[in-house]
DSSP file (Angstrom, degrees, kcal/mol; ACC not computed):
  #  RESIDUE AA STRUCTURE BP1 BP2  ACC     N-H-->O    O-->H-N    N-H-->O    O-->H-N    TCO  KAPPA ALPHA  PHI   PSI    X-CA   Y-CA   Z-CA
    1    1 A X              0   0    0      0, 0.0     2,-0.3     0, 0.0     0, 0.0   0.000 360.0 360.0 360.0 124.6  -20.1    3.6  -31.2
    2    2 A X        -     0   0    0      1,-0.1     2,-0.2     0, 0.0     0, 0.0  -0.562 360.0-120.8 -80.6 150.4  -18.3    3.7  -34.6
    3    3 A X        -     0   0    0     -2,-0.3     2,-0.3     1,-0.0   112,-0.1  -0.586  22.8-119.8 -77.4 150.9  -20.5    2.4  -37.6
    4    4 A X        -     0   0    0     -2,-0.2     2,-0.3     1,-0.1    -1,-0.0  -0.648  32.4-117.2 -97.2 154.4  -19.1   -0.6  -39.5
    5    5 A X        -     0   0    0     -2,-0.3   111,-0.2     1,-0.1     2,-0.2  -0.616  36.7 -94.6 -90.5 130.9  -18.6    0.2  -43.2
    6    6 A X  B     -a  116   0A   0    109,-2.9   111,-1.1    -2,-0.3    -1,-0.1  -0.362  35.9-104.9 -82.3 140.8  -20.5   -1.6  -45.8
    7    7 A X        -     0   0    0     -2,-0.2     2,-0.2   109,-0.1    -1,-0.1  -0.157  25.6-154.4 -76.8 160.4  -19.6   -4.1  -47.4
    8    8 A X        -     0   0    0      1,-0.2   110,-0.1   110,-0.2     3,-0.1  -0.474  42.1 -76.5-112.7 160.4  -18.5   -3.8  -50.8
    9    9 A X        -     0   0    0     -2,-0.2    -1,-0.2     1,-0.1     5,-0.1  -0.202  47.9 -90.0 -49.7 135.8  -18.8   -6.9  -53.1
   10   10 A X    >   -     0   0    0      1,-0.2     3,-4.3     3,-0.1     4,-0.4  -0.230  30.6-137.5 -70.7 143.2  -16.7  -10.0  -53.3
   11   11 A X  G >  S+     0   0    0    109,-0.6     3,-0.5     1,-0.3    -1,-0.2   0.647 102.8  60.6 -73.1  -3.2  -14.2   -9.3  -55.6
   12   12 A X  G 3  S+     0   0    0      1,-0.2    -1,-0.3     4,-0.0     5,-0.2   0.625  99.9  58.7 -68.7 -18.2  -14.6  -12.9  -57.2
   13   13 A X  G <  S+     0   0    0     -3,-4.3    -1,-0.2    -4,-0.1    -2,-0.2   0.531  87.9 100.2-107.7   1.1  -18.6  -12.0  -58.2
   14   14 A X  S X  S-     0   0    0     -3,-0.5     3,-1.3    -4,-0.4    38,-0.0  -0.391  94.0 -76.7 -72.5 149.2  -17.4   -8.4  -60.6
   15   15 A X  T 3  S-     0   0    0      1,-0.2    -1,-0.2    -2,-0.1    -2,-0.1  -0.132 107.9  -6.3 -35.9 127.3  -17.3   -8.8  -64.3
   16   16 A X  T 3  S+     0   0    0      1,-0.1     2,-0.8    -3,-0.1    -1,-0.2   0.784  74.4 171.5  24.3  62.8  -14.4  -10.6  -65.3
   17   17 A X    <   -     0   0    0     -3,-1.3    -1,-0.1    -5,-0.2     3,-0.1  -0.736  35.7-115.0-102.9 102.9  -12.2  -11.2  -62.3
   18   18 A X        -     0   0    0     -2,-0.8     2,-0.4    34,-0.2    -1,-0.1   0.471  36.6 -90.7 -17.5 169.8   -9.5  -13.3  -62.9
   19   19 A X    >   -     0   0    0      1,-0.1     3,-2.2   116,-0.0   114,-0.1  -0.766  47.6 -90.1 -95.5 146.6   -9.1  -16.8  -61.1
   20   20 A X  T 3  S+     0   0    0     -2,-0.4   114,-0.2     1,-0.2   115,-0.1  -0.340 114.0  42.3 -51.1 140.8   -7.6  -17.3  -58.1
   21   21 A X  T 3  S+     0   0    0    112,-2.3    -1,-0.2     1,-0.6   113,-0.1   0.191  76.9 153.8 108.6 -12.2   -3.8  -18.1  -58.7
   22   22 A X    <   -     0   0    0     -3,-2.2   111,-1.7   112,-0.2    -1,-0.6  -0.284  41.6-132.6 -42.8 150.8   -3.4  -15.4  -61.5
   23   23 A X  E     +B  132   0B   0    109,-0.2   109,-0.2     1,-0.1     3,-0.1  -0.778  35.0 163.0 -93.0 147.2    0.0  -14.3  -61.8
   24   24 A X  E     -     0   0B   0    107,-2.7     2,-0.3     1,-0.4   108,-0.2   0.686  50.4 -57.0-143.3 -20.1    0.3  -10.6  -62.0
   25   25 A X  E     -B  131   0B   0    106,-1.5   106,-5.1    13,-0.0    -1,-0.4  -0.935  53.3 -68.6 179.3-180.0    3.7   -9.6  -61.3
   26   26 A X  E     -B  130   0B   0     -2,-0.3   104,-0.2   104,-0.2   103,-0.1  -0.704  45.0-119.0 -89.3 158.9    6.7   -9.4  -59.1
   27   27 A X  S    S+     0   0    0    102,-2.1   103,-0.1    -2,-0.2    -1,-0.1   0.019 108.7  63.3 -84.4  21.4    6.4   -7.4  -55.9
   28   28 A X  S    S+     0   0    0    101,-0.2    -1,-0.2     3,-0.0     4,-0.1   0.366  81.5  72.8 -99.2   9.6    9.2   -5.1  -57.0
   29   29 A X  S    S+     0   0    0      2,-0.1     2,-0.4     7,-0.0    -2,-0.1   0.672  93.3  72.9 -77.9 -13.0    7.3   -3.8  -59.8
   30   30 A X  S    S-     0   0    0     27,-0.1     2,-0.2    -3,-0.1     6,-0.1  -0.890  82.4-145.7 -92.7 145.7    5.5   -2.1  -56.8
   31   31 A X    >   -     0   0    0     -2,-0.4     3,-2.1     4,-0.1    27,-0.3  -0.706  34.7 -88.2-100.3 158.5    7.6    0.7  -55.2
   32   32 A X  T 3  S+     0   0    0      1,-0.3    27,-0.2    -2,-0.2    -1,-0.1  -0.357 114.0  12.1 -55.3 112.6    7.5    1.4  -51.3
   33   33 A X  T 3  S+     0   0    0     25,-3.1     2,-0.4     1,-0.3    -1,-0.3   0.700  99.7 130.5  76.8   4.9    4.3    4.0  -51.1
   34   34 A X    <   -     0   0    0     -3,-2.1    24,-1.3    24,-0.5    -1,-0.3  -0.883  57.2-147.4-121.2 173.8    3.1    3.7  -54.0
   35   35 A X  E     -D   57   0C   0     -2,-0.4     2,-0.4    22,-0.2    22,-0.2  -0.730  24.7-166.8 -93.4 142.6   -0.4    3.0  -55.8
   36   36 A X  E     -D   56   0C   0     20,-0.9    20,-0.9    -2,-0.3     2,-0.0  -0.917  16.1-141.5-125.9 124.1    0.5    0.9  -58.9
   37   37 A X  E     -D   55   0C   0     -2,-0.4     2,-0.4    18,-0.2    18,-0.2  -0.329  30.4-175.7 -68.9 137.5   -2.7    0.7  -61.5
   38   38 A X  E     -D   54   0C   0     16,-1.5    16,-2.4    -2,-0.0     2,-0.3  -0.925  14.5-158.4-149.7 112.8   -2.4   -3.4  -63.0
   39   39 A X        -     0   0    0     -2,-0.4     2,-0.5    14,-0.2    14,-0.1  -0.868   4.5-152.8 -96.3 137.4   -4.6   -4.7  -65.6
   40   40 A X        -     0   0    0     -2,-0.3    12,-1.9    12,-0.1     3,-0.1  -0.939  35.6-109.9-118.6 133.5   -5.1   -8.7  -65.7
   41   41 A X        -     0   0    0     -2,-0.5    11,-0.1    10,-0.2    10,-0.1  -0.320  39.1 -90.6 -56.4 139.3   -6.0   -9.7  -69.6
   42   42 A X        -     0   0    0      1,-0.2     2,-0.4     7,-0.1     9,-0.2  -0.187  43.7 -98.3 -42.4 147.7   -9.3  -10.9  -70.5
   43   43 A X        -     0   0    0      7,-0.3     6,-0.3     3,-0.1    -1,-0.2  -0.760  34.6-139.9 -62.1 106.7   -9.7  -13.7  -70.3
   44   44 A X  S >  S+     0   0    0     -2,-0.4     3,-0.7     1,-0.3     5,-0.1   0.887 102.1  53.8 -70.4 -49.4   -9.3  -15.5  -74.8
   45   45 A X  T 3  S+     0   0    0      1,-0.3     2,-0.9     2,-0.1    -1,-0.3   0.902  99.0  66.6 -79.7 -33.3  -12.2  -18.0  -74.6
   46   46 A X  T >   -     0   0    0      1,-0.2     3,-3.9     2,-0.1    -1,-0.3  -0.261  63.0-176.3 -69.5  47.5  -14.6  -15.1  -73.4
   47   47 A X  T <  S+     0   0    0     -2,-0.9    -1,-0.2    -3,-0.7    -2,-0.1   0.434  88.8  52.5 -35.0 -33.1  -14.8  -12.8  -76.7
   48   48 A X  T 3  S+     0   0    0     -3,-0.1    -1,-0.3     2,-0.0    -2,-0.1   0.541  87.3 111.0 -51.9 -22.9  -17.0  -10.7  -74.4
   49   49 A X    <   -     0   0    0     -3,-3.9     2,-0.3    -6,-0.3    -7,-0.1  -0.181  48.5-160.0 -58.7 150.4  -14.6  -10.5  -71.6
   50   50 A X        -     0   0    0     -9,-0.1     2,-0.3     1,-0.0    -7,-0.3  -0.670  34.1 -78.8 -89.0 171.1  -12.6   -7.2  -70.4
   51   51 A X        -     0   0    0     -2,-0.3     2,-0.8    -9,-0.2   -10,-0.2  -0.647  36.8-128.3 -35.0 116.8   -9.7   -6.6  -68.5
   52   52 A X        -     0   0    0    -12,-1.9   -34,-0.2    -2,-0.3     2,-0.2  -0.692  25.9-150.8 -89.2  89.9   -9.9   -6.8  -64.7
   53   53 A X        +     0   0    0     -2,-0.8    15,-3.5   -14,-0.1   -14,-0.2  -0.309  20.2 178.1 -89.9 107.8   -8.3   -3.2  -63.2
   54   54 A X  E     -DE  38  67C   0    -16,-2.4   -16,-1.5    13,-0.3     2,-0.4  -0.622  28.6-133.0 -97.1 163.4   -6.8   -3.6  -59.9
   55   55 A X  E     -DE  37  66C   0     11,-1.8    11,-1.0    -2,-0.2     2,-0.5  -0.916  17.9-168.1-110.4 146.8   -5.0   -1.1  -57.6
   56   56 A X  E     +DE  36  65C   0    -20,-0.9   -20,-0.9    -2,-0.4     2,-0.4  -0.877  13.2 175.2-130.0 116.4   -1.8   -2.7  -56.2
   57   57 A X  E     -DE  35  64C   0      7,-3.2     7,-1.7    -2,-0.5     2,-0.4  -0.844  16.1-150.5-116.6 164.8   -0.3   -0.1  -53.0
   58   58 A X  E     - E   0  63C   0    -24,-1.3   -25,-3.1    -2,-0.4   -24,-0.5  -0.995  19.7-174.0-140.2 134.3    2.6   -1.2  -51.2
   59   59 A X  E >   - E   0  62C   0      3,-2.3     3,-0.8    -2,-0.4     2,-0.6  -0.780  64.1 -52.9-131.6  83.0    3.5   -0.7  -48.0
   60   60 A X  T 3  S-     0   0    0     -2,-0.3   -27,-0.0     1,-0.2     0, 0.0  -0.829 125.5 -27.7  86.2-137.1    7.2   -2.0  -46.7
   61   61 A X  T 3  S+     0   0    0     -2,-0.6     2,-0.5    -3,-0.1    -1,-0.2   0.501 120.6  95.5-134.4  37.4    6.5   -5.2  -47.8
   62   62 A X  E <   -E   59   0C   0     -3,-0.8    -3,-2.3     2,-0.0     2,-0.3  -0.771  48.7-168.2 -85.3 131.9    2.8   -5.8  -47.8
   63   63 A X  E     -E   58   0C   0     -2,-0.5     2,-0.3    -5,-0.3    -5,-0.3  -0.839   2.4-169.5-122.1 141.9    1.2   -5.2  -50.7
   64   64 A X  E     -E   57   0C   0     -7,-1.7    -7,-3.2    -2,-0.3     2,-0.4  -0.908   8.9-147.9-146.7 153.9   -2.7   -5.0  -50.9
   65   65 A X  E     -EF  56 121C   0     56,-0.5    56,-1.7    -2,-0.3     2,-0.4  -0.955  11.6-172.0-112.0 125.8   -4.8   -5.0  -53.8
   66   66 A X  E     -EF  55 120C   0    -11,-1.0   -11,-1.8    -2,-0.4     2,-0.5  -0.950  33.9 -99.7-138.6 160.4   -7.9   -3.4  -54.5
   67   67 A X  E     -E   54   0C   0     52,-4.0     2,-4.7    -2,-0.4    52,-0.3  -0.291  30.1-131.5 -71.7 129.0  -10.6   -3.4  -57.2
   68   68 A X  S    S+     0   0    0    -15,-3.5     2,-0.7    -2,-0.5    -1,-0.2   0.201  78.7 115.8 -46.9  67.8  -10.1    0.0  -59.6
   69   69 A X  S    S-     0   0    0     -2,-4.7     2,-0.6     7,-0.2    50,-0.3  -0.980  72.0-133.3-149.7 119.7  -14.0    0.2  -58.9
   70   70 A X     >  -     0   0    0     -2,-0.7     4,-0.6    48,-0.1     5,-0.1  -0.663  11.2-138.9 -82.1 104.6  -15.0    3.6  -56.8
   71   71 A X  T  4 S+     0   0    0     -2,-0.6    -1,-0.1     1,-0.1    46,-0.1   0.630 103.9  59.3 -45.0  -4.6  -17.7    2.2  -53.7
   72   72 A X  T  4 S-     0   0    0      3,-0.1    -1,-0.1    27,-0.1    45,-0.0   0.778 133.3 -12.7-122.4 -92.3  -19.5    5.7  -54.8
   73   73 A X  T  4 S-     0   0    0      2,-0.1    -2,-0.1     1,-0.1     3,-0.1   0.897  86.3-112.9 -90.9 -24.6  -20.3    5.1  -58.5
   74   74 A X  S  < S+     0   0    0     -4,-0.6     2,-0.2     1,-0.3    -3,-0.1   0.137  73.3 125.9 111.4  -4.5  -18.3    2.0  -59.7
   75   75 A X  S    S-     0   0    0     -6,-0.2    -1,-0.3    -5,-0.1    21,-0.2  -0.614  73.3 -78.7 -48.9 126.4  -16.0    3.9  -62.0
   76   76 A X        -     0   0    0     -2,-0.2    -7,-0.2    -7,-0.1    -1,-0.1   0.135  25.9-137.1 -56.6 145.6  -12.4    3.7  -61.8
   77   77 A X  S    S+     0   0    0     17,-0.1     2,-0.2     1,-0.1    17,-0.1   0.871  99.1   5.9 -45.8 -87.5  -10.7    5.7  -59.1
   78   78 A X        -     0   0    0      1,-0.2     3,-0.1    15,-0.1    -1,-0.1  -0.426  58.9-159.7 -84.1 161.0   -8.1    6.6  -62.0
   79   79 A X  S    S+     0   0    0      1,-0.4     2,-0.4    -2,-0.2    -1,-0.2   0.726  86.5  26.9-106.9 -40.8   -8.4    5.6  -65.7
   80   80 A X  S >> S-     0   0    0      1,-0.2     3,-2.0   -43,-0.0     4,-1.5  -0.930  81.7-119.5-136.1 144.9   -4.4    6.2  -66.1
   81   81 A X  G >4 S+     0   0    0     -2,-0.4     2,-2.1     1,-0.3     3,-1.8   0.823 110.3  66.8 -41.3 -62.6   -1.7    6.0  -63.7
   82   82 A X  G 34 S+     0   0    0      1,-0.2    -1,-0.3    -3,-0.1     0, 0.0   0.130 103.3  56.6 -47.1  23.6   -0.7    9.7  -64.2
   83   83 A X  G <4  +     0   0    0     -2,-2.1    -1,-0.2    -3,-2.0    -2,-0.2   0.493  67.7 126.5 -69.6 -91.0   -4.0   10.1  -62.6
   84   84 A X    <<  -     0   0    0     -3,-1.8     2,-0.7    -4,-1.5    10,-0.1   0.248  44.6-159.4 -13.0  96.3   -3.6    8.5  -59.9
   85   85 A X        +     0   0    0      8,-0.2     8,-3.1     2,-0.0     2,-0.3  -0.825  39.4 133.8 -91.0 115.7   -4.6   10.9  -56.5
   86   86 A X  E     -G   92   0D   0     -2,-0.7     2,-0.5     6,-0.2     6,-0.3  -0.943  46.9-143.8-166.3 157.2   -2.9    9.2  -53.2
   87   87 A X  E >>  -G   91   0D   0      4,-1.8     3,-2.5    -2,-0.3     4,-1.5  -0.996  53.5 -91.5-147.0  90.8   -0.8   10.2  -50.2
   88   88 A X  T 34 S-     0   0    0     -2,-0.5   -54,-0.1     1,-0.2     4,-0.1   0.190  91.6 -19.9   3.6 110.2    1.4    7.8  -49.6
   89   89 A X  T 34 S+     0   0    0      1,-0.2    -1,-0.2   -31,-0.1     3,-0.1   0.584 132.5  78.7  59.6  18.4    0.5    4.7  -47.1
   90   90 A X  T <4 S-     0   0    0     -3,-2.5    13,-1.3     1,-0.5    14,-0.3   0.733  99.4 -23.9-122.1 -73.2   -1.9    7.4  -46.1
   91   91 A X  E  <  -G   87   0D   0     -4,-1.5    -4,-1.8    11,-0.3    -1,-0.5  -0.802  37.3-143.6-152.7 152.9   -5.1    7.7  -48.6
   92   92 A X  E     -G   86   0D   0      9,-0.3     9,-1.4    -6,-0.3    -6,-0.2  -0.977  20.8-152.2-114.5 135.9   -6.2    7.1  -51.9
   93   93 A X        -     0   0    0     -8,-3.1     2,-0.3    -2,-0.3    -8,-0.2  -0.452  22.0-120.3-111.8 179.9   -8.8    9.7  -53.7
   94   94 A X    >>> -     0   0    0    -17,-0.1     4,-1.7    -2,-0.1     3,-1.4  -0.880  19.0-145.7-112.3  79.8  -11.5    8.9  -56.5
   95   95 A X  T 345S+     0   0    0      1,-0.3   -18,-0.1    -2,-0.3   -17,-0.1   0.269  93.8  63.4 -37.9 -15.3  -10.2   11.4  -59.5
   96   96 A X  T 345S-     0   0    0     -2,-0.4    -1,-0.3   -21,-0.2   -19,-0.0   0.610 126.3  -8.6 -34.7 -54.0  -14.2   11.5  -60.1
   97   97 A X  T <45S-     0   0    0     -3,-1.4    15,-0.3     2,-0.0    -2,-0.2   0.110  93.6-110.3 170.7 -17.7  -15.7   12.9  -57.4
   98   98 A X  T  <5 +     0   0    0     -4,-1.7     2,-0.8     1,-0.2    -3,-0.2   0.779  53.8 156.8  70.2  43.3  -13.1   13.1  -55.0
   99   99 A X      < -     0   0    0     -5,-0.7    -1,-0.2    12,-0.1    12,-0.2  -0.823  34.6-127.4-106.6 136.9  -13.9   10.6  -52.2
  100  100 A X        -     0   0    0     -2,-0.8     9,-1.0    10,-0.2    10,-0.6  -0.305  18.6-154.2 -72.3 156.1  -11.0    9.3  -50.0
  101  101 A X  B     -H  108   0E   0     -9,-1.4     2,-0.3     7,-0.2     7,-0.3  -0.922  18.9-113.5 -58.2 123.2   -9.9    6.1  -49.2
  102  102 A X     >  -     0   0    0      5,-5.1     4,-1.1    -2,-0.3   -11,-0.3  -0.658  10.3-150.3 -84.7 179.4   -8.3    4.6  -46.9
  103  103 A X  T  4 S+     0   0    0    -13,-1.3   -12,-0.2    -2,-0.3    -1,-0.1   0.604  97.1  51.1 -87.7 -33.3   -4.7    3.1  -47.4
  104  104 A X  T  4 S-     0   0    0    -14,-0.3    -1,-0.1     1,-0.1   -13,-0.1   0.790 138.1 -13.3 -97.7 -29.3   -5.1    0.3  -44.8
  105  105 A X  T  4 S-     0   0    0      2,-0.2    -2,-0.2   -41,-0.0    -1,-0.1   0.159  79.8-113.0-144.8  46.4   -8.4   -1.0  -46.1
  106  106 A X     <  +     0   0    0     -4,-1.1    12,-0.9     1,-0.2     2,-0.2   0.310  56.7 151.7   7.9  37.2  -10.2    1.0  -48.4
  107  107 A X  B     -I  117   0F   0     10,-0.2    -5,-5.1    -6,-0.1     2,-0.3  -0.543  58.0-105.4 -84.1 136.7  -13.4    2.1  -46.1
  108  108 A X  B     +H  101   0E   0      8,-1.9     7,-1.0     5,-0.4    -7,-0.2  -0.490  47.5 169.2 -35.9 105.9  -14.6    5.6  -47.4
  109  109 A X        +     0   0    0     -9,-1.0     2,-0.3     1,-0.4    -1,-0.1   0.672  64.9  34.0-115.6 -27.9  -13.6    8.4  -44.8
  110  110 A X  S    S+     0   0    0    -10,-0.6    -1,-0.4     3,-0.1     3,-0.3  -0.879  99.5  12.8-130.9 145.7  -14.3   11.4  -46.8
  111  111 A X  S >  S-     0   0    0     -2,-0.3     3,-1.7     1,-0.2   -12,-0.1  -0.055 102.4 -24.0 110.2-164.5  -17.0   12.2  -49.4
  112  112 A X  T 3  S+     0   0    0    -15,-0.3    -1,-0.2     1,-0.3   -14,-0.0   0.812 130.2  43.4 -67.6 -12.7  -20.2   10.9  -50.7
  113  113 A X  T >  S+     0   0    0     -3,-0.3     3,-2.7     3,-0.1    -5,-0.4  -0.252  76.2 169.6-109.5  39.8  -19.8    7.0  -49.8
  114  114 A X  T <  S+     0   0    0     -3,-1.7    -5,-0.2     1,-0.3     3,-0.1  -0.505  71.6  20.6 -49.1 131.6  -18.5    7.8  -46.3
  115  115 A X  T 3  S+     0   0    0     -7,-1.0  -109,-2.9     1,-0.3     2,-0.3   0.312 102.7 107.1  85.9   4.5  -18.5    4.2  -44.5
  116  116 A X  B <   -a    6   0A   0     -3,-2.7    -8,-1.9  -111,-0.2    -1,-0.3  -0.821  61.7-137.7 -88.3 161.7  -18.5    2.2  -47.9
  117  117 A X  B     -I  107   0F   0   -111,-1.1     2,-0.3    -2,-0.3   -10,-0.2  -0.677  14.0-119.5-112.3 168.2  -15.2    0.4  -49.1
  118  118 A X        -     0   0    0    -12,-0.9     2,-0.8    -2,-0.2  -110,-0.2  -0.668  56.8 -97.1-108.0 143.0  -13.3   -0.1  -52.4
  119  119 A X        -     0   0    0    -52,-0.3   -52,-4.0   -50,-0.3   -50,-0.1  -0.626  38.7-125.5 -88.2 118.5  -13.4   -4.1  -52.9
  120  120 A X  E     -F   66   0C   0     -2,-0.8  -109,-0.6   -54,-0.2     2,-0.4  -0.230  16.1-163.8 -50.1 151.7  -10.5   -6.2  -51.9
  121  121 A X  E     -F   65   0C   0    -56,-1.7   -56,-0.5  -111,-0.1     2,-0.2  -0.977  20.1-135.1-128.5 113.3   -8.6   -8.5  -53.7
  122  122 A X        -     0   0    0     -2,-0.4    12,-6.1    13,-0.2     2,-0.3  -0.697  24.8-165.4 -96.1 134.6   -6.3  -11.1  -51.5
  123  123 A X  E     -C  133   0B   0     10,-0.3     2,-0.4    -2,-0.2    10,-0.2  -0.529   5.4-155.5-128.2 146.1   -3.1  -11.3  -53.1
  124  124 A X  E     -C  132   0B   0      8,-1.8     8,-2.5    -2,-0.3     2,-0.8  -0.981   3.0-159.1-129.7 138.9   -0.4  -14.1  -52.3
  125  125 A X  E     -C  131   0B   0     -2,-0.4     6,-0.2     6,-0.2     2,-0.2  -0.926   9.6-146.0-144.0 123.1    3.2  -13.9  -52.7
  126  126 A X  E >>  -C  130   0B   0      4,-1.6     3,-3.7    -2,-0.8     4,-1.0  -0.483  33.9 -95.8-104.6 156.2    5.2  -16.5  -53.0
  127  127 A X  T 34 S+     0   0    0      1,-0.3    -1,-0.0     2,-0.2    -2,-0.0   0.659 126.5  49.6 -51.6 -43.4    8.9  -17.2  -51.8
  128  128 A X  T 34 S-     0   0    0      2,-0.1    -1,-0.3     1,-0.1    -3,-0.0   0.886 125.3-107.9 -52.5 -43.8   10.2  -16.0  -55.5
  129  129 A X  T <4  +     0   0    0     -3,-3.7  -102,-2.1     1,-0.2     2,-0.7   0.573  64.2 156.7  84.7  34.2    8.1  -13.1  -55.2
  130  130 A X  E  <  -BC  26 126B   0     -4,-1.0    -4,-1.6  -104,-0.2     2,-0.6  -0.623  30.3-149.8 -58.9  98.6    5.6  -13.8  -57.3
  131  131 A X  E     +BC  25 125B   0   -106,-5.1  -107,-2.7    -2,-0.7  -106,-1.5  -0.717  26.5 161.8 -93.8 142.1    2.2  -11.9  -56.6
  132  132 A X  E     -BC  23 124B   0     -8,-2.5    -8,-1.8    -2,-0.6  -109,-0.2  -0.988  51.4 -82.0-137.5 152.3   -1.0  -13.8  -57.7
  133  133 A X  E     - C   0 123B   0   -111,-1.7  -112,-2.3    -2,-0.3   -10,-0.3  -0.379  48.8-130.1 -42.7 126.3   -4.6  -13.4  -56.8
  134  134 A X        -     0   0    0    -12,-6.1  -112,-0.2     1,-0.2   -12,-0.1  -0.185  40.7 -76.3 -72.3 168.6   -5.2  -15.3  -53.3
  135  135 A X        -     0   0    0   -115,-0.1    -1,-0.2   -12,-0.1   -13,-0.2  -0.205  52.8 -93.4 -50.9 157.6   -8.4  -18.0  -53.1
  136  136 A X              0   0    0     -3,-0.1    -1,-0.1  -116,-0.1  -117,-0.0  -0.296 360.0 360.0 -55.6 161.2  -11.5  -17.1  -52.8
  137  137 A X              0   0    0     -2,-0.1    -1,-0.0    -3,-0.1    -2,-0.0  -0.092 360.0 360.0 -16.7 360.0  -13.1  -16.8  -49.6
């Protein structure tokens, strides 16, 4: 019997996480196999606010998003793209601590949060190709 992974938080309930329907780019600003690091702007009426650090990988032409936010300690997997540890459409690592990802849903396979996940973000992309943050749940 495999164990189910635990879940990781909804990505609506982190510190300053954009609204559904942000725009965040076109999908060819991701390349085929790669991780692309995306920061969405604070939010002006919140002088407190930060920037909310997503991962954007693309696969074909699925695109998934996750939050830069490491299931282990909650620090970003990378701080700067050139960073960035991943095997193509394969894994993503934590540049931290070294715990793996996976590619297809970001559950823990390797390292000290084996069977936790990196939080999703649901993405929509519209006929232009416009990605924005899907609804909420």
């Amino acid at each position: 019997m495999t164990a189910q992974p635990n879940l990781p938080p909804e990505w609506h309930t982190l510190p300053d996480a954009p609204a559904a329907g942000t725009v965040l780019l076109h999908r060819d600003a991701v390349l085929d196999g790669q991780v692309l690091m995306h920061s969405v702007a604070a939010d002006p009426a919140k002088p407190q606010a930060k920037p909310f650090n997503l991962l954007l990988l693309r696969s074909g032409d699925h695109i998934t998003a996750f939050a830069n936010r490491c299931a282990h300690f909650g620090v970003p997997l990378a701080a700067r793209q050139e960073h960035m540890i991943f095997e193509p459409h394969t894994s993503l690592t934590c540049n931290v601590h070294y715990a793996r990802f996976r590619w297809s849903d970001g559950v823990c396979d390797r390292g000290d949060c084996e069977g936790d996940a990196l939080t999703p973000v649901p993405l929509h992309i519209d006929a232009d190709g416009q990605v924005r943050i899907g609804p909420q749940p």
